[in-house]
C-alpha positions, -999 to +999 in steps of 0.1 A: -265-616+004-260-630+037-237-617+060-207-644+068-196-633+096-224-647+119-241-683+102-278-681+102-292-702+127-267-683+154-275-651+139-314-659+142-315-669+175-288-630+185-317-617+163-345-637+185-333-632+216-326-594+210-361-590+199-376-606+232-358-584+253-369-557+233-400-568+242-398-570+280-384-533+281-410-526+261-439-537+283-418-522+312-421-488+296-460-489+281-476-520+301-501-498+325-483-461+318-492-436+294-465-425+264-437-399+275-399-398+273-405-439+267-420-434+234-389-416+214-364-443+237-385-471+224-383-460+187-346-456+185-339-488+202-360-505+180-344-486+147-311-500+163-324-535+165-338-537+129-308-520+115-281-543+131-296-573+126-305-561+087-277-538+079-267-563+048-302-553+035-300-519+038-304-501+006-278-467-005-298-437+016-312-416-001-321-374+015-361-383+013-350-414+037-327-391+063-356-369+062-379-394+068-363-405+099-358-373+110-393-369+103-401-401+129-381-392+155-390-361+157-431-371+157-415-397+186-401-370+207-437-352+210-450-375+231-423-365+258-426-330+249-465-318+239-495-334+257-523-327+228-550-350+229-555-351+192-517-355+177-515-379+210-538-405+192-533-396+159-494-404+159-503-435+181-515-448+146-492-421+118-458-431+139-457-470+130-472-467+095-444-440+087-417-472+107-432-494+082-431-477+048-399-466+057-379-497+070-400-514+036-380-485+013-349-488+029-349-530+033-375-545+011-360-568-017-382-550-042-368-517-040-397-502-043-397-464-056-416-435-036-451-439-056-476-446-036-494-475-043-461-496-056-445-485-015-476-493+002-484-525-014-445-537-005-453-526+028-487-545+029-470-575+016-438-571+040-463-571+069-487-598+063-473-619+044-435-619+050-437-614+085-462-636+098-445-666+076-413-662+103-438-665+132-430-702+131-394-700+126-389-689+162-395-720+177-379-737+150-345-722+158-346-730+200-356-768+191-329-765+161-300-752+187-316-764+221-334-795+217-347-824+196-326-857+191-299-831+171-289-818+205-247-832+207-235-845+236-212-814+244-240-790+244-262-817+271-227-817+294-227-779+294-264-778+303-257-807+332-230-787+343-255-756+347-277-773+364-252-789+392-236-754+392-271-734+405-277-766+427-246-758+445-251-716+445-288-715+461-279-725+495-247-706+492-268-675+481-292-679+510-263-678+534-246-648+516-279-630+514-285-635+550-254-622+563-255-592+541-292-585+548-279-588+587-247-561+576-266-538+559-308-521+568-309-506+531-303-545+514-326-558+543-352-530+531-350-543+495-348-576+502-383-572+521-399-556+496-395-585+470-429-604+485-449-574+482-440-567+448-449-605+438-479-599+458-488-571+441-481-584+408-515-607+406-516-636+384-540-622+354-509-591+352-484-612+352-501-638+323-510-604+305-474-595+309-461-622+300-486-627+266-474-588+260-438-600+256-444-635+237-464-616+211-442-582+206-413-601+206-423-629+179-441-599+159-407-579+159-385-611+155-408-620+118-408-581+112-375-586+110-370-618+096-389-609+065-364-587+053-332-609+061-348-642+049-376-630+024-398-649-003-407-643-032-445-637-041-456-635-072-493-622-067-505-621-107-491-653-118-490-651-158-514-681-176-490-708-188-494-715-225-488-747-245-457-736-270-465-750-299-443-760-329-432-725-344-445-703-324-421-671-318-411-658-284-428-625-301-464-643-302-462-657-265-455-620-252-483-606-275-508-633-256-492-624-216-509-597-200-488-562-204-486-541-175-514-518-164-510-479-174-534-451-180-532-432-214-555-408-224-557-395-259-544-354-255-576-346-276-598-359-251-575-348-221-580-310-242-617-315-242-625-323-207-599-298-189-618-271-214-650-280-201-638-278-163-620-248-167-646-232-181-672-236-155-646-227-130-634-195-149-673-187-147-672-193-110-642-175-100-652-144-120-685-138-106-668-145-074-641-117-078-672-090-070-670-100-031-640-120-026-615-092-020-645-073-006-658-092+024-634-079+046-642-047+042-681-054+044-689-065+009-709-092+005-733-108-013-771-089-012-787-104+015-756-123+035-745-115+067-710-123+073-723-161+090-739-169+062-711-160+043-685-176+057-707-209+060-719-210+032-704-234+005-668-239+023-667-273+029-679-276-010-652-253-024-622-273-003-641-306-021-640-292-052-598-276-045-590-314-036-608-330-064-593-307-089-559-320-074-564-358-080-577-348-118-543-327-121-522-355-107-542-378-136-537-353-164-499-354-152-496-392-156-522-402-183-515-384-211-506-398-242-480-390-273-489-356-285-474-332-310-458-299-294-485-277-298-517-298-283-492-307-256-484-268-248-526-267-252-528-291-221-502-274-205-521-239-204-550-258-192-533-273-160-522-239-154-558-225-154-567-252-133-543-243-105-550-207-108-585-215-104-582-241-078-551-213-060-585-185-058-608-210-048-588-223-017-581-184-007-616-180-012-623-209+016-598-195+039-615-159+039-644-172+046-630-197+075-610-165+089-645-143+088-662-175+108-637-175+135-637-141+141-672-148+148-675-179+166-641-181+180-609-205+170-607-244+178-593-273+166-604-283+137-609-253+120-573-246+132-566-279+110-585-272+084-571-240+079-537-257+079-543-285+052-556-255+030-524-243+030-508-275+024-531-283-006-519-249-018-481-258-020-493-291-032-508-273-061-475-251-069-451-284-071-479-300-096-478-266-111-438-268-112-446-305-129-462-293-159-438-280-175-409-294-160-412-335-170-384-344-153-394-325-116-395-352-090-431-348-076-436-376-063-403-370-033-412-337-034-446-343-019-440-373+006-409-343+018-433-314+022-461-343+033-433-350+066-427-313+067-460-301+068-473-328+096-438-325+123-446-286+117-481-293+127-473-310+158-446-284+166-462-252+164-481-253+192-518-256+180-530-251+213-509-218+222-521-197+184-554-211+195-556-197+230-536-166+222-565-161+191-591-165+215-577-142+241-572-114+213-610-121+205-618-110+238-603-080+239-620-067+213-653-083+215-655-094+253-663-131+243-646-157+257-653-199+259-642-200+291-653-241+287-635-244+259-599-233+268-607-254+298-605-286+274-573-273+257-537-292+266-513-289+298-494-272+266-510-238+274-517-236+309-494-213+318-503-189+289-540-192+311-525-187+342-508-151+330-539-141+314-562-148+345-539-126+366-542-098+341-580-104+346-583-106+380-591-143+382-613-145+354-600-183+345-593-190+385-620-212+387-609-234+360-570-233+364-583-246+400-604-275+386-573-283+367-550-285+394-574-301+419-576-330+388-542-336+380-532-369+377-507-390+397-504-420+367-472-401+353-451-397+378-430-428+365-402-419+342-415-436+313-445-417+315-426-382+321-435-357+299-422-319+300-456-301+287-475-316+318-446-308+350-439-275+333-477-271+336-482-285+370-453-262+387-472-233+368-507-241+387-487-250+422-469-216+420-504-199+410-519-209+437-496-210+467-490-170+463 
């Protein structure tokens, strides 16, 4: 319902206007400057925008959506507090799809649940085609309230009036201006600097500027818009039918289309998760001879502990992720049974978790034997952490089974947010630095290259372990500080990882 207190048009053009100068702060803060402290500022202003303008749309919160903006902000605030290359792209692209779904749950009209495809399709339509329908109204509402032959006479006095009124002021100003530039050497400084910063500011900046702001702020103004003044799409229009004399209103709904689900008969459910489980059963027993062993040096005849840990990881973490989807299926497919093929089905999910449970521990031994051998980086860093997120996935599914009425589905967009802020929290580049530093003192390897390429994040851990070494990383701390950049020294671009890091280096190296 629309909110009476403001009328439309007026509360459009608050809405428009609020949206452009979101728009010029915005290319204030990013136009030119890397992401710092500007990036979690820019968020919650933007949050307050949308929410002001929409609050009449705003559905009853729900915990998933406080933790889902707690989940947002919190992503926002890395980019003023970590300087990881990896989560620094990443998020550039994770951070506004999370805005979207989650501005789409709390203000869509179609109150979309949390299932996936249902959320994501609102969102899909919210952004296409609900927001690029108000990219028009803009200029509709300054020629509705500004000009056009519908402009009253009061309004043209008042604009008259303006204009005799800055007539009058600019060679007052000049005067004014000239006497306090003649009081004052600070205002005559400032005053002087004006034509060098128009100088500076070339003509191709100042139309790319100015493009920045017209775009951003119609995009946010329709992104907006959509939700206050939506329409309604109906994307599978139903086939009209000719009614004919007699027919029943039983007969036309037995001719519509019916909406899509996926049932599978429990028999055949029973016969395919039989046949799975027993080749994994198979698998996982033959595996037992060596799994617990290879630690301790048992291993398959004729492995060394390379082959071992390469060989067939990526294929088991395939196999753990497809045996996820096919338990999400069996979860939401399944037909009317009786009580005792249902508790049939029901043992045969829970083999399929145990099974999928060993083979994912059997992929992290393996991965753990690998980087003892070749040393810890990224993405086996990752991978090892979205093993262990597949693994809690599998215990809520496992917790679904027999529980109908579990939630899953908030359950696993909650431990989804979880699992990623905790990713980009706990300091990937620090465990992976401090792991490779332990695997020196035991094996006298280092990748002296590669901790070169880690984040300002863990320089200082480099710079206390090169003074226990007696300058072993000198020469690279030194090629880091001689490189430093002088780009973010504006405040938008400040960000705590890379000063604490650059004090760190300037302290090294002037003792």
């Amino acid at each position: 319902m629309e909110d009476q207190t403001v009328p439309k048009p007026e509360r459009a053009l608050q809405a428009l206007g609020a949206a452009f100068l979101l728009a010029v702060l915005n290319q204030y803060l990013f136009y030119g400057k890397m992401p710092g402290v500007s990036y979690p500022l820019f968020v919650c202003l933007f949050y307050v925008f949308v929410l002001h303008f929409a609050k009449d749309k705003l559905r009853k919160p729900a915990v998933v959506s406080y933790i889902w903006l707690g989940a947002i902000v919190l992503l926002s605030l890395t980019y003023a507090l970590f300087a990881n290359w990896f989560f620094f792209g990443l998020n550039l692209l994770v951070i506004p799809a999370l805005i979207l779904l989650h501005m789409t749950y709390m203000l869509s009209y179609k109150l979309p649940s949390l299932r996936g495809p249902l959320l994501i399709g609102a969102a899909a339509e919210h952004f296409f085609a609900q927001s690029l329908r108000h990219w028009g109204t803009a200029p509709r509402i300054i020629r509705r309230i500004f000009g056009g032959a519908k402009l009253q006479d009061e309004r043209k006095q008042v604009v008259v009036k303006v204009l005799i009124g800055l007539g009058i002021s600019l060679p007052l100003l000049l005067i004014v201006t000239s006497l306090l530039s003649s009081a004052d050497g600070v205002f005559h400084e400032l005053l002087a600097g004006i034509p060098q910063l128009l100088e500076r500011l070339s003509f191709g900046e100042g139309f790319a500027r100015l493009l920045w702001v017209l775009l951003l702020g119609t995009g946010m103004f329709g992104l907006l818009w959509g939700f206050v003044d939506h329409k309604v799409y109906v994307w599978n229009p139903k086939p009209e039918l000719n009614m004919e004399e007699g027919s029943s209103a039983a007969s036309l709904n037995e001719l519509l289309p019916g909406p899509l689900t996926l049932k599978v008969d429990p028999v055949i459910l029973t016969t395919i998760l039989t046949v799975i489980n027993t080749v994994y059963v198979l698998f996982v027993s033959l595996q037992f001879s060596y799994l617990f062993g290879a630690w301790g040096g048992i291993l398959p005849e004729g492995s060394t502990y390379a082959d071992y840990a390469r060989s067939g990881f990526f294929e088991l973490i395939l196999v753990t992720s497809i045996n996820f989807v096919l338990l999400l299926l069996s979860l939401h497919s399944t037909g009317p049974a009786a009580a005792r093929l249902r508790r049939i089905v029901n043992i045969l999910l829970y083999i399929l978790v145990l099974c999928s449970v060993i083979m994912l521990y059997s992929a992290y031994s393996r991965l753990a034997l690998y980087e003892e051998a070749y040393g810890y980086t990224y993405i086996r860093f990752l991978v090892h952490a979205f093993m262990i997120f597949l693994g809690l996935l599998l215990v809520l599914a496992a917790v679904r089974i027999s529980r109908v009425q579990f939630p899953l589905a908030p359950c696993c967009l909650a431990l989804g947010l979880f699992s990623y802020v905790l990713i980009n929290y706990i300091g990937m580049d620090h465990i992976i630095a401090k792991q490779n530093i332990q695997r020196y003192e035991t094996s006298g390897i280092l990748d002296s290259s590669y901790l070169s390429r880690l984040s300002p994040d863990v320089t200082p851990l480099l710079i206390g372990f090169s003074k226990q070494e007696n300058g072993k990383l000198d020469a690279v701390l030194r090629e880091k500080w001689e490189n430093r950049t002088q780009a973010a020294r504006t405040w938008p671009s400040f960000n705590v990882a890379k000063a604490r890091a650059e004090r760190a280096l300037e302290h090294y190296f002037a003792e």
